[in-house]
C-alpha positions in Angstrom: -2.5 -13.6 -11.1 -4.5 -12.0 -14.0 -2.5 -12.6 -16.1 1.2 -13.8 -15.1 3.3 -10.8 -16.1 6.7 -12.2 -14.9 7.8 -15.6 -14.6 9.9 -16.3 -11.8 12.5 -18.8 -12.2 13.0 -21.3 -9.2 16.0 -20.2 -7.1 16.6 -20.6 -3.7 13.3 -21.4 -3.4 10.5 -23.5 -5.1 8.3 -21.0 -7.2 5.0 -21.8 -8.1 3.0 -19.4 -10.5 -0.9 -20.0 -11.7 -2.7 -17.8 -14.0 -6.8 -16.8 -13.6 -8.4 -19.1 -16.7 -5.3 -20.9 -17.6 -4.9 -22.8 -14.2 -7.5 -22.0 -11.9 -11.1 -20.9 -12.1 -10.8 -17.8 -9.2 -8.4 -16.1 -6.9 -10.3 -18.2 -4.2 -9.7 -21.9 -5.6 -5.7 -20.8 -6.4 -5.5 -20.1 -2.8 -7.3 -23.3 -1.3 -4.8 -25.1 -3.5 -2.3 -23.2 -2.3 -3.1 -23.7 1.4 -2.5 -27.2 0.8 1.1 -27.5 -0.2 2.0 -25.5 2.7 3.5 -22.7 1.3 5.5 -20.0 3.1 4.6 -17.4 1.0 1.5 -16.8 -1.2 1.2 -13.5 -3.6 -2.8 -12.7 -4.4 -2.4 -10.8 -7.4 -5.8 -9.4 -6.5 -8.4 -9.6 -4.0 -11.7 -8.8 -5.3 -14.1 -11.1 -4.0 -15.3 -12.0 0.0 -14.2 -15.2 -0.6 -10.7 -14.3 -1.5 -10.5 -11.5 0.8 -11.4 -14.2 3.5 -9.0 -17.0 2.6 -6.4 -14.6 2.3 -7.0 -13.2 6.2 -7.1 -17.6 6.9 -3.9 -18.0 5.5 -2.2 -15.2 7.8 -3.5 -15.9 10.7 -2.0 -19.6 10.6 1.3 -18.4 10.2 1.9 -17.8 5.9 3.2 -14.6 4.5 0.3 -13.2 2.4 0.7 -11.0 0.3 -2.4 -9.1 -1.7 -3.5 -6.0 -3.7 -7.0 -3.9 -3.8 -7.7 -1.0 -6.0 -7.8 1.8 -3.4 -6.2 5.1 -3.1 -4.8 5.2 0.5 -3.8 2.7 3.3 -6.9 3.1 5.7 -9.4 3.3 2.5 -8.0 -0.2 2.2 -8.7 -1.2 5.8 -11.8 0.1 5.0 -12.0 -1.6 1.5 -11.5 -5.1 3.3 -13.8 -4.6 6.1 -16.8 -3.7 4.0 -16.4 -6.9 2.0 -17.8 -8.9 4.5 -21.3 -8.9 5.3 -22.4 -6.5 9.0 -22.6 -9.2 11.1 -19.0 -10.3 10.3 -17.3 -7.3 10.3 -16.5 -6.9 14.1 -14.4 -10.4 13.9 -13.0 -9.4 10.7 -11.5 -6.0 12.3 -10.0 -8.9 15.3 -8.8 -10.8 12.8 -7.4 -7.8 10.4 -5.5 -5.9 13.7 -3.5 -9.0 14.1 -2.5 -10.5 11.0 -1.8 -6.9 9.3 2.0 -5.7 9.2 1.3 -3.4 6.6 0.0 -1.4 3.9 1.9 0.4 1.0 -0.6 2.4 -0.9 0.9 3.0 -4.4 0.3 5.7 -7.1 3.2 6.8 -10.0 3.3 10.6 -11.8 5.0 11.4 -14.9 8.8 13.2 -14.2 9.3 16.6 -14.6 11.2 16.5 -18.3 14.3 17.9 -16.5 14.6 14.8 -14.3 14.4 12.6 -17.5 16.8 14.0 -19.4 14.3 16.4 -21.8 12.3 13.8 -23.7 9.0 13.7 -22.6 9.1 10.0 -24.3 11.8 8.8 -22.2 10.8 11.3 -18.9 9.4 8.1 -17.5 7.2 7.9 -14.3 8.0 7.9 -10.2 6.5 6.1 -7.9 5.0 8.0 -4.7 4.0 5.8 -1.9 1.9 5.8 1.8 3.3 3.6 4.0 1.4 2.7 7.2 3.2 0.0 9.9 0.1 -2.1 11.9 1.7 -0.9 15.4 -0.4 -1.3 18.4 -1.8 1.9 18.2 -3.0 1.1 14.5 -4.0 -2.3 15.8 -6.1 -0.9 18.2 -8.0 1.7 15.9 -8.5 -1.1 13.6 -10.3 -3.3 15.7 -12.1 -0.3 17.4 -13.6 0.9 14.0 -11.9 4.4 14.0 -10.2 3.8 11.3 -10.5 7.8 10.2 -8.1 8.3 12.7 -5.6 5.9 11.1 -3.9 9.3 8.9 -3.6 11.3 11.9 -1.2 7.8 13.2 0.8 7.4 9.7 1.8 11.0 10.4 3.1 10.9 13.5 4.7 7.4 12.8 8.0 8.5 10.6 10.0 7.0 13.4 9.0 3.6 12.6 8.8 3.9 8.7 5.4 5.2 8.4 4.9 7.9 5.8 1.9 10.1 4.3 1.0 10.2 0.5 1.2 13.9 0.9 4.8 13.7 3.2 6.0 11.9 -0.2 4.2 13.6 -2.9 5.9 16.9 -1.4 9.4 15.5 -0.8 9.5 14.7 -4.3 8.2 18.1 -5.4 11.0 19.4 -3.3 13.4 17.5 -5.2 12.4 18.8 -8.4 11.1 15.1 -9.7 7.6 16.3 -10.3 5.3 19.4 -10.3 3.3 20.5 -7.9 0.5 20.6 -10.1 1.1 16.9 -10.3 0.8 16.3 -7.1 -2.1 17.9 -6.1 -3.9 15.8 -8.7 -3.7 13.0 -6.9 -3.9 13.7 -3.6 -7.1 13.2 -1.8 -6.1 15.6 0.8 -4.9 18.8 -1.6 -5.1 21.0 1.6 -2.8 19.1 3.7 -0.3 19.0 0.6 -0.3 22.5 0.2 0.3 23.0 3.7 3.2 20.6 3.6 4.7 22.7 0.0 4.4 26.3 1.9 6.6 25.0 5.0 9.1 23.6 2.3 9.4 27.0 0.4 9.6 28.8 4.0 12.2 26.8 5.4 14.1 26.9 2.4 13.9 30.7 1.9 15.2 31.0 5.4 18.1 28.8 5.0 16.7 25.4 7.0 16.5 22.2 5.6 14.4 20.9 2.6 11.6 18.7 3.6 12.8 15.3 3.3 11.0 12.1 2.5 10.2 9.3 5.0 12.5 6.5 4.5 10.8 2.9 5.2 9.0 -0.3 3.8 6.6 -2.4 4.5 5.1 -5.6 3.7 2.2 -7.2 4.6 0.7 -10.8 5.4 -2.4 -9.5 4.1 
């Protein structure tokens, strides 16, 4: 990591933690270390480089539990994100190896609460999370490794079934609940149109007596 923010204590299992400067020169020789204590599961606090990005991809295809962060703002712009890392000539067998080792991606983004949900204060309203949540399913595998990977969004909203969820699908359920503002929400979604289109249903159904939009339940982790 950089830096360590928590230190985790040694449990059930054997914890080790190393910190960019202090104990390692780069992401990439932490994780060559790593690979050679056998470890069953390796947190990349972030991956920012190609060579990271590709040791990282190594360790989950021979069988570790990988888990990593990149600064995007969706879950295919991250497909994308670690596809274009690699140089052209690389990136067909990086979509091969991406479409198998993913299980998934959980693109993150927190909003301030509405001061009613906080109890008033705007110093202790405090923030939400809002999350997209896309499952690699063989569909998704498939798009991946066929470089349609604008196609993915179409996928995470018709995938509720198996956890999947939109940014927008969660940004509105928690509009509905009366958590955040609208206003809110629209600023960060990159699809405002979408949003609005999922808001106007919401108000409609309400109005008519149906049921309030409701938020995907699901998780995900990922080996990459």
């Amino acid at each position: 990591e950089d830096p360590i923010e928590f230190l985790h204590s040694s449990k059930k299992s054997v914890v080790s933690q190393r910190e960019l400067g202090a104990d390692t020169k780069s992401f990439g020789n932490a994780l060559r270390a790593a690979l050679r204590e056998d470890p069953d599961v390796i947190l990349v606090g972030e991956m920012r480089d190609l060579e990271t990005i590709h040791l990282a991809l190594t360790a989950a295809e021979t069988g570790h539990l990988v888990f990593g962060t990149v600064h995007t703002s969706s879950a295919p712009q991250t497909i994308d994100r670690v596809i274009d890392a690699f140089p052209p000539g690389q990136q067909q067998q990086t979509r091969i190896m991406l479409s198998n080792a993913l299980v998934a991606v959980v693109s993150q983004t927190l909003l301030a609460r509405n001061d009613e949900a906080g109890g008033g204060s705007p110093v202790t309203k405090g923030r939400i999370l809002a999350a997209e949540i896309l499952i690699n399913t063989s569909a998704i595998s498939n798009l991946i490794r066929e470089s349609k990977t604008a196609q993915i969004y179409s996928s995470i909203q018709m995938g509720g079934n198996v956890g999947m969820q939109t940014l927008e699908s969660a940004l509105a359920a928690l509009v509905k609940q009366g958590i955040i503002s609208s206003q809110d929400a629209l600023a960060k979604t990159s699809r405002p149109e979408d949003l609005e289109q999922l808001l106007s249903s919401a108000a409609r159904g309400t109005a008519k007596g149906g049921m309030p939009i409701k938020q995907d339940q699901g998780f995900g982790y990922g080996r990459f």
